[in-house]
N, C-alpha and C positions, 0 to 999 in steps of 0.2 A: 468544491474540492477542499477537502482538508489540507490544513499546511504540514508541512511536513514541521519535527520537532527540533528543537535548536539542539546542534551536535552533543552538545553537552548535558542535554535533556535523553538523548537518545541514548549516549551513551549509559547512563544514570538507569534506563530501564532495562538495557540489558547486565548490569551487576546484580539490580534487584531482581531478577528474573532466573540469577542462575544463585543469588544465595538464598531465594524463596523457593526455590525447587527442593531444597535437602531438606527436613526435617528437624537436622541437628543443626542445623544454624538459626531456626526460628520459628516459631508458632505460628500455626494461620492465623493472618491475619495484623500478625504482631513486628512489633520493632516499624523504622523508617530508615531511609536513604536519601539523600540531598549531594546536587553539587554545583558549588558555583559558576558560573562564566559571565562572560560579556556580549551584552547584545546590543540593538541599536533601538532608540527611545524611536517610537514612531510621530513622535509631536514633538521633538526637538530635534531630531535625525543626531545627536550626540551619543556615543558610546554610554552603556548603561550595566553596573553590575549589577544580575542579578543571582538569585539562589532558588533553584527547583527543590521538591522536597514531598516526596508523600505525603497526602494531606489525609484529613481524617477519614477511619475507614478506611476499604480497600488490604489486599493481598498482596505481599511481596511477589510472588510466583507468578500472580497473573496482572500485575497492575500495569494501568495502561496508562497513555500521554495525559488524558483527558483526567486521572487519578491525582495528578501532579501539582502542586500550588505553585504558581510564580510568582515568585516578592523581592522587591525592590531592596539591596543589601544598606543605601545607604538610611534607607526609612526603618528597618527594622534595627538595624544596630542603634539609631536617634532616640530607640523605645526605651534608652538604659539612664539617656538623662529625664524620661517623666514617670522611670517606675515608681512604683510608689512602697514600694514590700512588700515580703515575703505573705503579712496580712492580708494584702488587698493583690494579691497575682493573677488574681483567675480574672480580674479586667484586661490583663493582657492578651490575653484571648481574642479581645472583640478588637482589640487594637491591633493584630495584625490584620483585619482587614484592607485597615488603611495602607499598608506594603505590599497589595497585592497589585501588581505588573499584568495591562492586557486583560482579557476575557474571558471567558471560560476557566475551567481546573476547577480544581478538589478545595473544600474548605481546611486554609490552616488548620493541624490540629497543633493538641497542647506542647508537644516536642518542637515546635519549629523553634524556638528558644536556642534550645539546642545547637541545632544545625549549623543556625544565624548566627549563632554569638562566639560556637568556637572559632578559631582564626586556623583554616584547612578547611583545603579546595573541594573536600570532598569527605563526607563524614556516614558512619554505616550507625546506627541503635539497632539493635538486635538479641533478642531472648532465645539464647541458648542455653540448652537444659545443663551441659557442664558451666557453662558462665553464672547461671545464678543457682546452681549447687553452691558454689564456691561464694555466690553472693548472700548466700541465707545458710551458711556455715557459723556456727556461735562465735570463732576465731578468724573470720574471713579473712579479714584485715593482714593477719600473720600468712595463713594460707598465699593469701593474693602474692601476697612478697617473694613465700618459698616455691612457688611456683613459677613467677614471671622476673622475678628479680625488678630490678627498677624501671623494665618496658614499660610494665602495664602499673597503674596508679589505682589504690582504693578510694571511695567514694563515698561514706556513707550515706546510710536511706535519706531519701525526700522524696516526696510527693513529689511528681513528675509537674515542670511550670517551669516558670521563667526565671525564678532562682536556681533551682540547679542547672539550666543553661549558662547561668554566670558562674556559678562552682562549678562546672567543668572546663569553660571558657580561663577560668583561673589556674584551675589545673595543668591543665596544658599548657600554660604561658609559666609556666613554674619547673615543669619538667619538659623541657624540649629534646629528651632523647625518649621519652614514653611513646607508644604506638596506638595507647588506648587507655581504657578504665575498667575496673569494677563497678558497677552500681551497687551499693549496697541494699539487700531483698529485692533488687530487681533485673538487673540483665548487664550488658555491657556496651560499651560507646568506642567505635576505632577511626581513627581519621589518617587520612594521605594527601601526597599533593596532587597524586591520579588519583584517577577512579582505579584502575589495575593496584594501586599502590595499599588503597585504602581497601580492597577487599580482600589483600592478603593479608595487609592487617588483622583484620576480622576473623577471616578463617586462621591466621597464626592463635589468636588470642583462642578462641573454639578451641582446636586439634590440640592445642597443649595444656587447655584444663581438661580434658580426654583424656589425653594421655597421661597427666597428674595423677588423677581420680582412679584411674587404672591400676597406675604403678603403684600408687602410695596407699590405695584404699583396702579396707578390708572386702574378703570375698564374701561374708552375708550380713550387712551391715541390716539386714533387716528380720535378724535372729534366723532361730528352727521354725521346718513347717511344722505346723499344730493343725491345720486343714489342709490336706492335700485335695489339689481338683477331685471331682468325679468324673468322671469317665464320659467323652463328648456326649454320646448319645444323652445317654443318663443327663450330664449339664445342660443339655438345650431343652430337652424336655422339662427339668425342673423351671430353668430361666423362661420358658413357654407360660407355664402355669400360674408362674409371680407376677410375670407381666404386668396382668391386666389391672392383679389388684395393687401393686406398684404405679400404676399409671393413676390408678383415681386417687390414691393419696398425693401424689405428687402434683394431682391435678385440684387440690383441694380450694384454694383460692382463685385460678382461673386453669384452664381447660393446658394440658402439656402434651406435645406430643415427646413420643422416651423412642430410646437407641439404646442395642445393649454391644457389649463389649466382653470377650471372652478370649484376649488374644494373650498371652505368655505373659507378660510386662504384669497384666492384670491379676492372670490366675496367681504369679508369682509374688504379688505383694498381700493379697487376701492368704495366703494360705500361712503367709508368716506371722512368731509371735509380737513382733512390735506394731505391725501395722493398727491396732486400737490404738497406742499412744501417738503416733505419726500423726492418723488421719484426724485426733482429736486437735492438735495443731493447725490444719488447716492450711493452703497455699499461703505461695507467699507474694510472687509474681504479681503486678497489680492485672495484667492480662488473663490472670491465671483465676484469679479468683472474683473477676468481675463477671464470669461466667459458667466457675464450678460452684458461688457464693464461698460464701466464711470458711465451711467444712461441710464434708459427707453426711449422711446417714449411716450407720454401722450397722448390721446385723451381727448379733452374740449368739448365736446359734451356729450350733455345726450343721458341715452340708451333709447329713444323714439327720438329721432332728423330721418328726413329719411334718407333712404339710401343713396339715389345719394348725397345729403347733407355732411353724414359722408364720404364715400367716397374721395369729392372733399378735406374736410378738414386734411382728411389723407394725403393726397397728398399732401399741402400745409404744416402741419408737418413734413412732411419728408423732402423737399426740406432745411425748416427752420434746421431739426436736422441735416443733413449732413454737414450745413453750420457751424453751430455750432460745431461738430466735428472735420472738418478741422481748426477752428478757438482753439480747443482744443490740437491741436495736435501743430500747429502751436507756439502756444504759449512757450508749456516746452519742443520742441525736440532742440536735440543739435547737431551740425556738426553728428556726430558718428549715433546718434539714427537710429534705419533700418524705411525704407521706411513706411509710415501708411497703413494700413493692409485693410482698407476700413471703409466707413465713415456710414455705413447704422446700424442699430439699431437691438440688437439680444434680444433685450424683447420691447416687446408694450403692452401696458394697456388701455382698453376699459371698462370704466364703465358699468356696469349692463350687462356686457357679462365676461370676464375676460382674460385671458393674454396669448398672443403668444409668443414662443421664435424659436429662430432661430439660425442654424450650421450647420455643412459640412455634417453632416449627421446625420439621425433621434437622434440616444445617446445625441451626442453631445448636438441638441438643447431639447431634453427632457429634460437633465440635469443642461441646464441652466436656466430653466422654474423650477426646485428643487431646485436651489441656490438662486434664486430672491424668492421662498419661505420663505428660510433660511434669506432671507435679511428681509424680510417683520417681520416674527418672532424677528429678530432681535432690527429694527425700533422700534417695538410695546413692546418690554420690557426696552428700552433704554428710551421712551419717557414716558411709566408707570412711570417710577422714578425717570427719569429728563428729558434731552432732548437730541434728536440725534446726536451726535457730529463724522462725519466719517472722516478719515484723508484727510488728504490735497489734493487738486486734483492735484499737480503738483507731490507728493509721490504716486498717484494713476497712473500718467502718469510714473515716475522711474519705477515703475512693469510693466507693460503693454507693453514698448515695453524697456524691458531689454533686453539687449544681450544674457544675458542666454537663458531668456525665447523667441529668437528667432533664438538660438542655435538648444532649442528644439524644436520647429517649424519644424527648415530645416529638421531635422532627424525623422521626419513620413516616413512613405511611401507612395509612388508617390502614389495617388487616383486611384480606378479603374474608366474603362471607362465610366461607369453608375451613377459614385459618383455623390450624389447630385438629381437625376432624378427618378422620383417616376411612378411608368408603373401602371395602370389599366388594368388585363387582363379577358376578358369575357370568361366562359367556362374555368376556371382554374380552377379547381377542377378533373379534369383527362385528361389522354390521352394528345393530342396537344398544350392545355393551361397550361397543368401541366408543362411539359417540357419546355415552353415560359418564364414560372413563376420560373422555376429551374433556369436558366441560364440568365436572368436578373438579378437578384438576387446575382449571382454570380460574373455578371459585376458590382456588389457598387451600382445597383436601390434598391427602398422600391417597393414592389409591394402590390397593393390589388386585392387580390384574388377573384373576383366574380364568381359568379356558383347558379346556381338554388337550387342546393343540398346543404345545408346547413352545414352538417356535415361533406361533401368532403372538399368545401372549408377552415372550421375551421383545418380540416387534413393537409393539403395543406401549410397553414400561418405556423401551428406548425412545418411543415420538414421546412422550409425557413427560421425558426431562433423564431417565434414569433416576439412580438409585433416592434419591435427596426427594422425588415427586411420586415415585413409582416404582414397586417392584413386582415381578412374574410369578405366578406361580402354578403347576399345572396339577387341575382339578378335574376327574370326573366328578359330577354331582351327585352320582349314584351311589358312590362308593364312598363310605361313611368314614373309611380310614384319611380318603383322600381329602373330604372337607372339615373332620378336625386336623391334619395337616396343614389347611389352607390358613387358616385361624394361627396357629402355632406361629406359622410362620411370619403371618401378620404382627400378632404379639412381638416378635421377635427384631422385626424391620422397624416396626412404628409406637410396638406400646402398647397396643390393644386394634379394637374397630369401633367406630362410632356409626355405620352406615355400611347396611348389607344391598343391594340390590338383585332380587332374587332375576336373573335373566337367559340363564342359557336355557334352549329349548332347542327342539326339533320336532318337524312335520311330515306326516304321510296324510297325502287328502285321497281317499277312496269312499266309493258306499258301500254304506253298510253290507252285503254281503260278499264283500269284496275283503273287506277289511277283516284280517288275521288276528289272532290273539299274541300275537307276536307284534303287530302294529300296536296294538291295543295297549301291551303289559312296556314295549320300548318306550311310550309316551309318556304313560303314567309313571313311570321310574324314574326320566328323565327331570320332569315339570312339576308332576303332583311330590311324589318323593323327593328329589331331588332340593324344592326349594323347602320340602320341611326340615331336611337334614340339616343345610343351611341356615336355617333362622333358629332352630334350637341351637344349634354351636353361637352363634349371632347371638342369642338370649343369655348363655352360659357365659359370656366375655362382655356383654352389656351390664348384666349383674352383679359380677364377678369388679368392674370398672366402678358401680356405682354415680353414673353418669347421665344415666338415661340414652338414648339410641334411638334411631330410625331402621326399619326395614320399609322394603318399598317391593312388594313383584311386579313385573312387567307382565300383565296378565294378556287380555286381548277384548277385543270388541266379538268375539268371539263365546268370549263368558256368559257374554247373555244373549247374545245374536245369535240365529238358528238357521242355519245356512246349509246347505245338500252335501254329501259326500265329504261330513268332516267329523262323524262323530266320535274317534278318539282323540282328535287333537280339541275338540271343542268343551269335550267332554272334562279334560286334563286339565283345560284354562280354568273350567268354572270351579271345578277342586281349587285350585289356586286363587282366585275370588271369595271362596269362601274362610280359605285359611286365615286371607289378610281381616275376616272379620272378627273372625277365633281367635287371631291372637291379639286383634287391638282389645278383645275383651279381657284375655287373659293378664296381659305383661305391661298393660297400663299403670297400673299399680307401682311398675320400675321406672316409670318415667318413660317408657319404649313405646314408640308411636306406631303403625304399621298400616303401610297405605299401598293402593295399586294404581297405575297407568294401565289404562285399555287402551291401547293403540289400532288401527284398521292395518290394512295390507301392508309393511312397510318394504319396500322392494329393492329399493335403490341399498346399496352394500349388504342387503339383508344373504348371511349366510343360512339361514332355511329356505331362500326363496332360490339363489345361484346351484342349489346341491338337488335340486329337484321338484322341491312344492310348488314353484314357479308353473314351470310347465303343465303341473294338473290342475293348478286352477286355472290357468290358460283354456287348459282342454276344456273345463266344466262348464268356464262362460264362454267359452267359441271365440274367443280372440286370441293373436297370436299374442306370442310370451314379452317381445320386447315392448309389447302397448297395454301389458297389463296394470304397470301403473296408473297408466293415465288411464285405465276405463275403471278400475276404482277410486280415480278422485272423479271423475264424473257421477258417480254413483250418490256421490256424498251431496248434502246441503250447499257446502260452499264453494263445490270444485277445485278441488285442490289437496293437491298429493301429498301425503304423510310420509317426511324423509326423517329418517335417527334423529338427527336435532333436534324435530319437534318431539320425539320422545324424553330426549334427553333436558328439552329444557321443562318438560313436566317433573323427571325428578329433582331437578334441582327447586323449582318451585314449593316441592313435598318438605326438602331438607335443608334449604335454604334460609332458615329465620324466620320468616314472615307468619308461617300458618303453626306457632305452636300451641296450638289448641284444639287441634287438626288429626284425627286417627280414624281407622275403619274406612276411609273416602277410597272409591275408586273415581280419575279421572281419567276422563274420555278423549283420546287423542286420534280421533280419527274424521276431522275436518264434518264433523255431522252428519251420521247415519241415527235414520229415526228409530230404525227398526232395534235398536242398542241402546236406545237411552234409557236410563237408569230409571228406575222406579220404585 
């Protein structure tokens, strides 16, 4: 049984719970809360202050008991007679280990200084987008005054550590009618002797640079439009198309998966004329830009310029931005600095479309598409009421690649095999595709889920995690509008596809003189057609990506097995068998590998087997339907039943790293029928 949290730890997560809920009090992810109390030492049974305190990582909104550091107040305050300066600060880091109280919790992060040193029971750090308007205002200083009068105290910039915990621990003991600070280019600091006390604080110090910013700021502090949107349709469709070739630039140094963003905030600051010198600026926020990087990418083109047009000049910006980065990096790194991390750009901005961003995986880069929100917000109240002043970009390079902050780096965890790699599976909505979609998913892919059935697939994305692992989308495969939709949409969620898996299908078993041309022409549209439409849209966003890609069909042992009373579904497979050898010949060339799984009967969740094929191969071999599985794994070499997993874990095998050398292969998943073996 878990212990329950000490009062004042409990209370402490629900402040942070209800000021991580809003938006406008702070960035996922961002800002901490702490608060002191007394507990009892379990090996001296003597009263003990301690101080709880968000430790590294973790969310306001959702942060849990187990998120929280406990550290011993009279060990960490002891750290002030062996610091050693502002030079050598980042060893105070390892040295609050040794203040850590008890078991378990979150790693100190570099704020607990902070927390620890002010003298108040309870302290809030917090990046609110009016707080550090106000704090990346060229006048801030004055600003901060005419706005709070002597409550709230300015702060100039430092690099977050253990000195500025002693400069605001100063502060405070200097001004004892103050309720908080400014941080200069970075956020703001509020304390109380509650928790209740200290998060009115907070939100006082928020709601009246709001309402400052409002009253006092100009109404388009970010000029005339010069690009007005285009018109949704028109926009998504453009943003559709840039995607993919947006995704392999961005993806130039290691693989990204992209998120696009086209909401008001966005359209509203692309369409205006200062936004080039803004976004040449760059955040300010150290949260802000430790995961939009230094600055955007710009596109100079109007949203009417064509495509091939925008395209080339994309292309030409990028080569320009990566030069420029290396040329950034070059400049403020120092013997020590760690190697540059990559030179490619994880937000880009597109007039009258709006804004991609880009990271290791889907969160990641949604969230940095939420922070260059937060920045923009920020810009546009900073320039309301003066002008945007964000710190130094050599103090933007000291963060970026700190030792710390590539400490924390090293210590994620190793990526799965899928990181990064986005699968489009056809027919995932049950049976064969579902299970495809299961275990991609679980190697680190984003998958979209396509399926004719609309409500399967929406089912489908929900067990896979929702939106961050998985989205819906409903596809006939026949209908050519409907799977460049499917793609579009891909592009749109993830970035592009890296991994088609060609799989919806459907069965009529009759003989032949039974069998209709209307069985005949449903099958071959479905399977033969169907997965070619597929794999050219597949090929057109592989290439378009410059990445290289897997296709995979789900063919059958059917392909080449010759079995009674099946010949358009068998007929359909081996169309499909041969495709995969067509286009391993053809699209080789792109890096595109294209392989098939031949699977035997699979029956168990199979939706072609529950909607009726079940029952007529029943009939054909004279067993009843519920023991048809098991009299086709008797059939087999090794006896034993072909369930989705074992299909599924052939394509992972296909796409999974191992076999890149590997195209044209059909593998056999049907526990060993002789009569099917490849030849």
């Amino acid at each position: 049984m878990t212990a329950e949290p000490h009062p004042e730890a409990a209370t402490l997560l629900e402040r942070s719970h209800r000021l991580g809920a809003d938006p406008r009090n702070t960035n996922y992810a961002g800002g901490n809360t702490s608060a002191k109390g007394t507990a009892t030492d379990p090996v001296t049974g003597q009263d003990v202050e301690l101080m709880w305190v968000k430790g590294s990582g973790g969310d306001l909104g959702t942060l849990a008991h187990s998120g929280l550091a406990a550290l011993r107040l009279d060990r960490l305050r002891a750290l002030t007679e062996v610091y050693p300066g502002v030079e050598r600060e980042d060893e105070m880091v390892a040295a609050f280990d040794y203040c850590l109280h008890g078991k378990g919790g979150a790693a100190p992060s570099i704020d607990t200084a902070m927390h620890g040193l002010v003298d108040a029971a309870h302290v809030d750090h917090l990046h609110p987008d009016s707080g550090i308007a106000l704090a990346c205002a060229a006048d801030g200083e004055a600003l901060t005054k005419e706005c709070f009068g002597n409550h709230v105290v300015w702060v100039p910039w430092r690099r977050p550590g253990f000195q500025l915990g002693l400069d605001i621990a100063a502060i405070k003991k200097a001004n004892p009618q103050a309720i908080g600070c400014i941080l200069g280019g970075h956020g703001i600091t509020a304390w109380g002797d509650t928790s209740a006390e200290c998060e009115a604080n907070s939100l006082r110090i928020i709601r009246t640079a709001e309402e400052f910013l409002t009253a006092r700021g100009k109404t388009d502090p970010f000029g005339p439009v010069v690009h007005p949107a285009l018109p949704e349709a028109e926009r998504r469709a453009r943003a559709a198309a840039l995607a993919p070739v947006l995704r392999g630039l961005a993806s130039t140094d290691r693989p990204q998966v992209g998120h696009f963003t086209d909401n008001d905030t966005v359209l509203d600051f692309v369409s205006r004329a200062e936004h080039p010198r803004l976004s040449a600026l760059g955040t300010s926020c150290p949260d802000h830009f430790l995961r939009t990087k230094v600055r955007p990418l710009v596109l100079d083109l109007p949203p009417d310029a064509p495509l091939d047009e925008t395209i080339t000049r994309l292309k030409e910006l990028h080569t320009t931005y990566r030069t420029d980065y290396a040329a950034y990096y070059n400049n403020h790194a120092t013997p020590d600095s760690p190697p540059m991390r990559g030179a490619d750009p994880a937000i880009v901005l597109i007039p009258g479309v709006g804004m991609f961003s880009y990271g290791k995986d889907k969160q990641t880069a949604r969230v940095a598409g939420e922070f260059y929100v937060n920045a923009i917000n920020v810009m546009r109240g900073a320039e309301a009421v003066s002008t945007y002043s964000p710190i130094e970009e050599s103090e933007k390079f000291r963060i970026e690649y700190w030792a710390l902050e590539e400490a924390k780096l090293q210590r994620m965890p190793k990526p799965k095999p899928l990181a990064t790699r986005i699968a489009l599976v056809t027919g995932a909505g049950s049976g064969i595709g579902k299970a495809i979609a299961h275990r991609l998913v679980a190697e680190g892919a984003c998958v979209v889920v396509a399926d004719i059935n609309a409500d399967s697939a929406a089912a489908v994305a929900q067990e896979l995690g929702g939106p961050d692992k998985a989205t819906a989308v409903t596809a006939d495969v026949t209908s050519e509008e409907q799977i460049k939709a499917a793609f579009a949409q891909a592009a749109l969620d993830f970035g592009g596809v890296d991994i088609l898996v060609n799989n919806a299908g459907i069965s009529i078993s009759k003989p032949l003189l039974e069998t209709t041309t209307q069985d005949w022409d449903l099958q071959h549209t479905i399977m033969a057609r169907g997965s070619f439409l597929a794999s050219r849209e597949a090929a057109r966003t592989f290439i378009a990506q410059n990445m290289g890609g897997d296709i995979v069909y789900i063919t059958s042992k059917n392909a080449v097995f010759a079995g009674p009373n099946n010949i358009a579904y068998s007929a359909t497979k081996a169309d499909q068998a041969h495709q995969v050898r067509l286009l391993a010949a053809e699209l080789g060339e792109h890096g595109i590998r294209v392989n098939g799984v031949n699977p035997d009967g699979v029956v168990q969740g199979s939706g072609i087997f529950a909607s009726g094929w079940g029952a007529q191969r029943a009939a054909v071999y004279g067993v009843p339907e519920e023991k048809l599985g098991e009299f086709y794994a008797q059939r087999t070499l090794l006896k034993r039943e072909v369930l989705p997993t074992h299909v599924a874990n052939a394509v992972f095998t296909l796409v999974g790293g191992d076999l890149t050398h590997t195209t044209g292969l059909h593998i056999p998943v049907d526990a060993g029928v002789a009569a099917a073996f490849l030849r």
